[in-house]
C-alpha positions as CSV (number, residue, x, y, z in Angstrom):
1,X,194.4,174.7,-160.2
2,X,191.4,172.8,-159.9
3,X,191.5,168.9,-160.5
4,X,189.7,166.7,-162.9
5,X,189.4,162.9,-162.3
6,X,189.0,160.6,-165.1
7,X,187.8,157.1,-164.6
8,X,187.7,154.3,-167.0
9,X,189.7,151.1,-167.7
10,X,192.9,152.2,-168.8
11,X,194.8,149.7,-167.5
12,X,192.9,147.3,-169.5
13,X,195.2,144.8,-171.5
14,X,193.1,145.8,-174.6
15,X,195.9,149.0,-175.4
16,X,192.2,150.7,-176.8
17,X,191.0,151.9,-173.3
18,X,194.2,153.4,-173.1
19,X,194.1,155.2,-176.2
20,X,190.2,156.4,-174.7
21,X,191.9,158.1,-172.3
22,X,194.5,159.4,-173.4
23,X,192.2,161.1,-176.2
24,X,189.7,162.2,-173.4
25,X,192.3,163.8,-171.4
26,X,193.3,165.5,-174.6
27,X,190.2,167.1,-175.6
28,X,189.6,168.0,-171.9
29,X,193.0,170.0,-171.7
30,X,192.2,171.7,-174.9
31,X,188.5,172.4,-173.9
32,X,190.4,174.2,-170.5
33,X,193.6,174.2,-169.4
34,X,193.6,175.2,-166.1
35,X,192.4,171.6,-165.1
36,X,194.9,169.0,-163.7
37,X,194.2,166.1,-165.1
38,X,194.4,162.6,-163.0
39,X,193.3,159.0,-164.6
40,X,192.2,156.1,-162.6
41,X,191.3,152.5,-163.4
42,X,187.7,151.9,-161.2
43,X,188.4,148.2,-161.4
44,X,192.4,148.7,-160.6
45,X,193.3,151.3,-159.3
46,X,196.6,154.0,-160.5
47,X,196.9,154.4,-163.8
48,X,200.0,152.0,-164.8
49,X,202.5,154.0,-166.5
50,X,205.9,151.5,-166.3
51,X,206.2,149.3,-169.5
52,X,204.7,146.2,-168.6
53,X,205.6,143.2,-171.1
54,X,202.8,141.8,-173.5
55,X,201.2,138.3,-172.7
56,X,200.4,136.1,-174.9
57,X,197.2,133.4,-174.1
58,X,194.6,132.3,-175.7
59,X,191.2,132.2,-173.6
60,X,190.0,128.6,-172.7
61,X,187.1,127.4,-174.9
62,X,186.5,125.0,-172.0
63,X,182.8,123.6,-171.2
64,X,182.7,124.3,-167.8
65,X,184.4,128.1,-167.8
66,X,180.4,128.3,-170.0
67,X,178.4,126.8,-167.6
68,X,178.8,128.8,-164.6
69,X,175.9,130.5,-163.8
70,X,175.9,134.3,-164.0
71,X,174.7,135.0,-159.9
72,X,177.7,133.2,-159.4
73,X,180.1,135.2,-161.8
74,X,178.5,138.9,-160.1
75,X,178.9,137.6,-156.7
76,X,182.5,136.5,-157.2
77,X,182.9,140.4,-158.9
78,X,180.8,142.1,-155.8
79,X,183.4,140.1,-153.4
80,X,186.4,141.5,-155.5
81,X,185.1,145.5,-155.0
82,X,184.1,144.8,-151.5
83,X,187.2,143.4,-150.3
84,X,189.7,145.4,-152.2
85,X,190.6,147.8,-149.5
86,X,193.7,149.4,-151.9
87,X,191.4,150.1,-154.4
88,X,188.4,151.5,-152.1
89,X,191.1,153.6,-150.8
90,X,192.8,154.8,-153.7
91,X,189.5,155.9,-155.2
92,X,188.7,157.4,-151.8
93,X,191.4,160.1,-151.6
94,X,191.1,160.4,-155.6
95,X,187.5,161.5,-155.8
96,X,187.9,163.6,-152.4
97,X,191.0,165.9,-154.7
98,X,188.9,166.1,-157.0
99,X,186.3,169.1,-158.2
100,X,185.0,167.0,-161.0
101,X,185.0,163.7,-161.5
102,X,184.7,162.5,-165.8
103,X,183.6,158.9,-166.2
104,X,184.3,157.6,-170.0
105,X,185.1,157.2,-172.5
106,X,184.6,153.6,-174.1
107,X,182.0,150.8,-173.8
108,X,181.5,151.2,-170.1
109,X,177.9,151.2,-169.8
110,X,177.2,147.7,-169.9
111,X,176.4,144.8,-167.4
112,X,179.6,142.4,-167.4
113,X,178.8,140.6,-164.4
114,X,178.3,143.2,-162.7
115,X,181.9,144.6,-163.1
116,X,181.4,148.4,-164.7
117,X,178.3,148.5,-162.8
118,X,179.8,147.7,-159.6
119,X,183.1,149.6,-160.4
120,X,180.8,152.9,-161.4
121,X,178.8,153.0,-158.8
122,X,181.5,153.1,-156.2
123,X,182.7,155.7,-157.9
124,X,179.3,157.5,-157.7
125,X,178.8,156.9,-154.0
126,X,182.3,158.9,-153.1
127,X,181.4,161.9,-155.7
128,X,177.4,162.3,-154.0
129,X,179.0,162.0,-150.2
130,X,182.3,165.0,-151.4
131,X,179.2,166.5,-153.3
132,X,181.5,166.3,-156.9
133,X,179.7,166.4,-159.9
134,X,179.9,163.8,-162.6
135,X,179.9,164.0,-166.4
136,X,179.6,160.9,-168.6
137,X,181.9,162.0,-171.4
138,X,181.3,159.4,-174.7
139,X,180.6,156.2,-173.2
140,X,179.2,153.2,-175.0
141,X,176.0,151.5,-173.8
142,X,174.7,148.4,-174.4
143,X,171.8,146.0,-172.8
144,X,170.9,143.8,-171.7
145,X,171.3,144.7,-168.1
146,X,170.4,142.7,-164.9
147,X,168.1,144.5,-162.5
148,X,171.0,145.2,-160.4
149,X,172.6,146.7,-162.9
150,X,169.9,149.0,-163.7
151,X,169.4,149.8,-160.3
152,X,173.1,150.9,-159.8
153,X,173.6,152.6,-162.9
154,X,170.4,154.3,-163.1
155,X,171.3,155.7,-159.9
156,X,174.9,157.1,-160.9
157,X,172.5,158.4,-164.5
158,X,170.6,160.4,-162.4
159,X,172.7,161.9,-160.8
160,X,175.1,162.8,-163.4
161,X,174.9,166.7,-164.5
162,X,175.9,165.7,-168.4
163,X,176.1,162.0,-170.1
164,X,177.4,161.9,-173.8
165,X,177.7,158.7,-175.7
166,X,179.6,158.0,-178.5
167,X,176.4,157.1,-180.8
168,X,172.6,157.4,-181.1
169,X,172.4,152.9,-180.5
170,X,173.9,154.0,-177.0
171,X,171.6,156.9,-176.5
172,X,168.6,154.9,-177.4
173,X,169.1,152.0,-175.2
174,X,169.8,154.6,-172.1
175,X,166.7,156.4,-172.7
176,X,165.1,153.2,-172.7
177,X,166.6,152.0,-169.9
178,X,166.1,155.8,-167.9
179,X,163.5,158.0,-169.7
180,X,164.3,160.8,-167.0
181,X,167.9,161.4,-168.6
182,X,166.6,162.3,-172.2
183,X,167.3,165.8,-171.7
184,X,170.7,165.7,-170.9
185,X,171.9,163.3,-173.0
186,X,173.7,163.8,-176.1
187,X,174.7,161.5,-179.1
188,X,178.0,162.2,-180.8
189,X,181.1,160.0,-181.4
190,X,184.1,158.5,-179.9
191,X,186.9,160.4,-178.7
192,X,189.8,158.6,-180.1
193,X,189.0,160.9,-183.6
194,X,191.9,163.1,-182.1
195,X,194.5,160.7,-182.2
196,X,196.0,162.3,-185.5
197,X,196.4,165.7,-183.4
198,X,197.9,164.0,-180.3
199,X,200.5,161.8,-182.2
200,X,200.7,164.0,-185.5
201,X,202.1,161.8,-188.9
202,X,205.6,160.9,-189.0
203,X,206.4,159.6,-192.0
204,X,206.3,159.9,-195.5
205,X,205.7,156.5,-196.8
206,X,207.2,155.2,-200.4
207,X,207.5,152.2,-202.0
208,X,204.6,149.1,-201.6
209,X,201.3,149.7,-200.4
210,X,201.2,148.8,-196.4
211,X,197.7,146.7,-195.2
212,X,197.8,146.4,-191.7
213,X,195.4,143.8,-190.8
214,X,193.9,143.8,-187.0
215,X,193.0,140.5,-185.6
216,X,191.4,139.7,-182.9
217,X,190.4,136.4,-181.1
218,X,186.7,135.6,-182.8
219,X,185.5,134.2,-179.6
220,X,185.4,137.7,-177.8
221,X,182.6,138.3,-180.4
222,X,180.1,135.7,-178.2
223,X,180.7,138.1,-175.4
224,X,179.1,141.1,-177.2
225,X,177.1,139.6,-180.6
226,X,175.2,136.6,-181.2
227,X,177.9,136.2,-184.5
228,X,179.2,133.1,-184.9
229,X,183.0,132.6,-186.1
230,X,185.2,130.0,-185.3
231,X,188.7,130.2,-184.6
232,X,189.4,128.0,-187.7
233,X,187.1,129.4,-190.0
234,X,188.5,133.0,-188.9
235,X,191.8,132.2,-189.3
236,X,191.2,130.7,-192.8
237,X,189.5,133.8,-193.8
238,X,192.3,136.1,-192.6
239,X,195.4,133.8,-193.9
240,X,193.5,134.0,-197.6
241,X,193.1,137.9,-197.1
242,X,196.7,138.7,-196.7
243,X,197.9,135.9,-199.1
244,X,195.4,137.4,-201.8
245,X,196.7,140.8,-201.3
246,X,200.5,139.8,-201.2
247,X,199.7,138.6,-204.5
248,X,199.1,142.1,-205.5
249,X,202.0,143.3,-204.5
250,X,201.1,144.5,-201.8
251,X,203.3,144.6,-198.2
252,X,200.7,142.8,-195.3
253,X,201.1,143.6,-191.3
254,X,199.7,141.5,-189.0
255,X,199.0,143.0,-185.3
256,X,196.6,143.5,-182.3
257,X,195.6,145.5,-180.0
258,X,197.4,144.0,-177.5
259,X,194.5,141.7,-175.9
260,X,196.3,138.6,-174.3
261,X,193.9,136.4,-176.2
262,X,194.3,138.4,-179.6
263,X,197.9,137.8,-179.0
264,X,197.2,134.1,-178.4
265,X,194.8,133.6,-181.3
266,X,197.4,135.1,-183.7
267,X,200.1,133.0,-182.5
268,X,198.7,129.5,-182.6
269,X,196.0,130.2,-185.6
270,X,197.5,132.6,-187.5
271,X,201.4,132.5,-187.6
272,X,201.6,129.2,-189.0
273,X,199.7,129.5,-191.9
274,X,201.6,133.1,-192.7
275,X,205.1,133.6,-191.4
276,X,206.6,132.0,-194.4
277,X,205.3,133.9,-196.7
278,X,207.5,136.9,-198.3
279,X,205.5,140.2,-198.1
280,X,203.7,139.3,-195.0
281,X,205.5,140.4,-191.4
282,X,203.7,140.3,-187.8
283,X,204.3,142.9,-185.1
284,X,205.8,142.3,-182.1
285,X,202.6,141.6,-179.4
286,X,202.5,145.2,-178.1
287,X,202.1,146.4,-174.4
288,X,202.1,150.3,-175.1
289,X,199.2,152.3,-176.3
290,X,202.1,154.6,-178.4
291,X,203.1,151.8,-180.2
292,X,200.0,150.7,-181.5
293,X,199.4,154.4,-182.6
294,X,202.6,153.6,-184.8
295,X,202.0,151.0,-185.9
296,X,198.3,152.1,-187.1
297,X,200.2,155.0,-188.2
298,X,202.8,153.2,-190.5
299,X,200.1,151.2,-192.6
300,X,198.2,152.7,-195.9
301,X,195.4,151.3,-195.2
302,X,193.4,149.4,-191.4
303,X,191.4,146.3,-191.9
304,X,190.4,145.7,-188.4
305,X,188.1,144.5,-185.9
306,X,188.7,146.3,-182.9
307,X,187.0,149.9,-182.7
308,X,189.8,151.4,-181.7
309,X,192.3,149.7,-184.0
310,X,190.3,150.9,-186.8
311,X,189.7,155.0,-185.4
312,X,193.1,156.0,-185.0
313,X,193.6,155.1,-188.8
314,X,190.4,157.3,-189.3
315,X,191.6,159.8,-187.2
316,X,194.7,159.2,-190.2
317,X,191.8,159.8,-193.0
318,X,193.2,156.2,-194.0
319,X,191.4,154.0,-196.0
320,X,189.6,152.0,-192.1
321,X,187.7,148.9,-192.9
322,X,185.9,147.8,-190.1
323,X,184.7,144.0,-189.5
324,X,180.8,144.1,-188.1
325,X,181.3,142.2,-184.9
326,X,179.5,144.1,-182.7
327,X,176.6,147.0,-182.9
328,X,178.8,150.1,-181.5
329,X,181.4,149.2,-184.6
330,X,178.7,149.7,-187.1
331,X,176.5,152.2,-185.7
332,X,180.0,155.0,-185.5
333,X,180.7,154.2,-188.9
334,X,177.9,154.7,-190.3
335,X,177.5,158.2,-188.3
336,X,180.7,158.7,-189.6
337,X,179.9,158.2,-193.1
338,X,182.0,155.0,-193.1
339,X,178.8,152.5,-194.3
340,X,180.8,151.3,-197.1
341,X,184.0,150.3,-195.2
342,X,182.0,148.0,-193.1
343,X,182.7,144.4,-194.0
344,X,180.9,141.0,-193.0
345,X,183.1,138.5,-191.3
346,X,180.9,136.2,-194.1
347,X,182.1,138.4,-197.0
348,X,184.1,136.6,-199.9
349,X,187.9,137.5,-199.5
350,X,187.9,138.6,-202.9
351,X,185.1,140.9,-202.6
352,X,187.0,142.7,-199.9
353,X,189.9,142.7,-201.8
354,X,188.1,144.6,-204.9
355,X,186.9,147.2,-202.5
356,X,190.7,147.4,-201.2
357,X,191.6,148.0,-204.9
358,X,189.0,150.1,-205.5
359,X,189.2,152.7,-203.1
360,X,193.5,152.6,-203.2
361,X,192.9,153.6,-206.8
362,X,190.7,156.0,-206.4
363,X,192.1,157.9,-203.8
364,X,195.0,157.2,-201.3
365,X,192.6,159.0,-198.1
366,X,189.1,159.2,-197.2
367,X,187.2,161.5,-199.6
368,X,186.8,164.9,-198.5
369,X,183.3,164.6,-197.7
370,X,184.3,161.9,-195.2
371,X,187.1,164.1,-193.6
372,X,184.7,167.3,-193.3
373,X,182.1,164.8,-191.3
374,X,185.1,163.9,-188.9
375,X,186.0,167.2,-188.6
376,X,182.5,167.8,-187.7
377,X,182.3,165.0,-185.3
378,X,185.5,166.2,-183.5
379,X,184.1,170.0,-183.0
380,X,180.9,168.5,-181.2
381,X,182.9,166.4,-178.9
382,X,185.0,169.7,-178.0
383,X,182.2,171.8,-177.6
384,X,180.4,169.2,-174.8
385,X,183.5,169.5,-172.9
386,X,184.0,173.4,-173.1
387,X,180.3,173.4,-172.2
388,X,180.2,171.2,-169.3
389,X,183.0,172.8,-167.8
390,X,182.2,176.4,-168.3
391,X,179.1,175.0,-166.8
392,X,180.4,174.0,-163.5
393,X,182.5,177.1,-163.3
């Protein structure tokens, strides 16, 4: 059987990246089974499969960790690749088993010091030296990009045979970035849409209505948007949301995605303000992608920032609100049809609460013309597989 390597960041501590590829590698095996499928971390290494437990640390907000200049940050990531003989050798024999090499999915395409860049390109200079070909299978993009970062990744762009993105903000800024790439790149959505077929409902829920409310730590939101939200002003807006809709008799869960600093911010801004209050529970700080998917699974209805707390419960047809952070959240809902799920971190509680109301009373799901535009969504990702494959057959 021929072999198919897929690189992204699984390993990441967000349990999201996981959930990308674990949904990649399902749409790939349903596209064509004859593959093998292998997953490797480009900034780790193996693929970490052993339950590892979850941490719990909330990022410095520090002066000095802001002041250090960014040549400094990329050359302190160059040093990391160049020296990491495991990992140069681990990707070595990897890319040399394999007969096509998938990078994606998830916001990869972007310049964090140098880090994806870096980690891509390595990854490019074994596939051009076996001769492998490379697909970009829905990846995120996102400027802006250092020079070096162009230079790298416009290198690994051109050479790829197929590059989809996950939206038309991504494929924009690429094209920008690359005009030579326009005609084999390819807009359509994220991959984690097929979480519902990999991890098919369980239960039948009764009783209250269950909110599952996804927090994360506001200060990742400076790394990716130039929106402002404090830690205490976030935590004051979440702590009224669930108290609000305990007082309609509602049942609240409070989780993550696993993020050590998510798990931090819940547990020194959050839990104090909420854990005596009846009707309002916090899951335990998760380390397995599976048990986020249950978790999602078990609620009636996502309010989230995260992107990929928020599309398994789509993947659901739950009710998915989604708190505009950053671009990519916004631009796939509203190519899903989601515009009026999207909330502003500035919105009054009670005006999200109405639209909670609203749309519970209406309907317990998304509307059907919602679901048909998923179903849609999840055909096209499908059919870029079965074609890039049958392609390089």
């Amino acid at each position: 059987m021929e072999r198919i390597l897929v690189c992204g960041v699984a390993n990441s501590g967000n349990l999201g990246d996981r959930i990308i590829a674990e949904s990649l590698n399902y749409i790939i095996n349903k596209a064509d089974k004859k593959y093998v499928i292998t997953n490797f971390d480009f900034t780790v290494g193996e693929i970490v499969e052993s339950k590892k437990k979850a941490t719990v640390n909330l990022t410095s907000d520090k002066i000095f960790k802001k002041i250090i200049p960014n040549s400094i940050r990329y050359i302190k990531v160059s040093n990391y690749y160049r020296k990491n003989y495991i990992l140069k050798e681990a990707l070595t024999k990897q890319v040399s088993e394999s007969h096509i090499i998938v990078i994606g999915g998830g916001h990869l395409l972007i310049d964090n010091y140098g880090n994806f860049p870096i980690g891509i390109y390595t990854i490019y200079k074994e596939a051009r030296k076996n001769n492998i070909p490379i697909i970009f299978a829905f990846v995120g993009a996102k400027g802006p990009w250092s020079y070096k970062a162009r230079k790298l990744l416009g290198e690994v762009l051109n050479y790829a045979s197929y590059i989809s993105v996950r939206d038309n903000d991504s494929k924009k800024f690429l094209i920008s970035i690359n005009p030579n790439i326009q005609q084999k790149i390819i807009a359509l959505t994220d991959p984690a849409l097929y979480v519902k077929e990999i991890y098919p409902p369980t239960q039948y829920k009764v009783g209250k209505k269950k909110i599952g409310l996804g927090i994360m730590d506001p200060n990742e939101m400076k790394r990716h948007s130039n929106i402002s939200w404090s830690r205490t002003d976030s935590a004051i807006w979440w702590s009224k949301l669930a108290k609000e809709l305990v007082k309609l008799n509602y049942e609240v869960n409070i989780f993550t995605n696993g993020a050590t600093t998510d798990n931090g911010f819940v547990e020194q801004y959050i839990k104090k303000n909420l854990e005596e209050i009846e009707g309002i529970s916090f899951s335990e700080y998760l380390s397995d992608y599976r048990n986020l998917i249950k978790t999602i699974e078990n609620q009636d209805v996502i309010v989230a920032q995260r992107l990929h707390a928020c599309l398994p419960s789509v993947s659901y047809y739950k009710h998915t609100y989604g708190i505009m952070w950053d671009p990519k959240l916004k631009s796939i809902f509203e190519e899903l049809g989601l515009n009026n799920y999207l909330i502003d971190c500035k919105d009054e509680v009670e005006k999200v609460v109405q639209k909670i109301e609203k749309n519970l009373n209406e309907d317990f799901k998304l509307n059907e013309e919602t679901i048909n535009k998923i179903v849609c969504k999840k055909k096209e990702l499908l059919n870029f597989v079965e074609n890039s494959l049958s392609k390089k057959n």
